[in-house]
N, C-alpha and C positions, 0 to 999 in steps of 0.2 A: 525503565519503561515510562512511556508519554504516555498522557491520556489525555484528548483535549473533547468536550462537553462544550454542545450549544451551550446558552447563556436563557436562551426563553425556555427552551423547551426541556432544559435539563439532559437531552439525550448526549448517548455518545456519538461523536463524531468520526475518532481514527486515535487507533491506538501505535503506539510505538514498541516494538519488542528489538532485543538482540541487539542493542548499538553497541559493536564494535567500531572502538576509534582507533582502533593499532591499524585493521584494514580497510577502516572507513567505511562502514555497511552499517544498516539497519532494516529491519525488515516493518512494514509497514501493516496496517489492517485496518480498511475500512466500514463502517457503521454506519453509514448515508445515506440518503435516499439521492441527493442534489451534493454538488459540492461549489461551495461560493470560493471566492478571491480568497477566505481567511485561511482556505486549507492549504492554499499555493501558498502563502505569504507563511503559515506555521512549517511549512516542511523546508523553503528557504530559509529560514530562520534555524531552523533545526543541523542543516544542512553544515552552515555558517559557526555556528557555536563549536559544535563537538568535531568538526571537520569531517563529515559526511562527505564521502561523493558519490554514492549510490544507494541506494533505496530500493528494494523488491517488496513485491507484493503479492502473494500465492491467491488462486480465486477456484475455482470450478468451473468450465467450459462454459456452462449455462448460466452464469451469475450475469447477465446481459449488465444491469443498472451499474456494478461495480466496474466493470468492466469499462465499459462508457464515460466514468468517472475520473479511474487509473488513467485513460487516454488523451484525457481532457486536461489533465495536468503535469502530461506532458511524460507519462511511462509508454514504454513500449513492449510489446510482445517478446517474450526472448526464449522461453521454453516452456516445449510441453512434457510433464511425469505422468507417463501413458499407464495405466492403473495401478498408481501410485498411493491411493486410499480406499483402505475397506470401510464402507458405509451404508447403512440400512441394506446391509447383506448384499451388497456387490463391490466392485470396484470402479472408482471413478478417474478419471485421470484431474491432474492439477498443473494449472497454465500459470507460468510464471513471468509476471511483469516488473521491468526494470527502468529507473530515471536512474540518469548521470550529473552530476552537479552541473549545470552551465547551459544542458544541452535539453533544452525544452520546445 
């Protein structure tokens, strides 16, 4: 697991879980409110090293900010898990977004 933390503010930024490099996957989890060039530049990086070529990233329909973030860096919508999680007594569904190495 990655963990990569502002540098002022101490916070977390995006966590890394799951890297598989036999299939090349890693699952991704964001912490941000904003995401600058260093999260593009750490997930190329990332990508590059362990031989990543895709990256997923699970959110909740309503996560708007993370949402707009994954987009911004170049993931794209690829599935949704229609009440896929039980949560403060309901179920919610979870939308699943995906980058492919190259294709931003």
């Amino acid at each position: 697991m990655y963990v990569m933390k502002d540098a002022d503010t101490e916070g977390l930024l995006l966590s890394v879980h799951d890297v598989d490099t036999k299939h090349g996957q890693a699952r991704v989890q964001l912490c941000v409110e904003r995401a600058g060039d260093e999260l593009a530049v750490f997930l190329q990086h990332l990508m590059q090293i362990h031989g990543i070529r895709k990256l997923t990233s699970y959110v909740f329909p309503h996560e708007d900010r993370e949402i707009s973030i994954l987009t911004g860096l170049g993931f794209i919508r690829e599935a949704v898990f229609r009440e896929h999680i039980f949560l403060a007594g309901s179920y919610s569904d979870v939308v699943v977004y995906g980058m492919l190495e190259g294709r931003r």
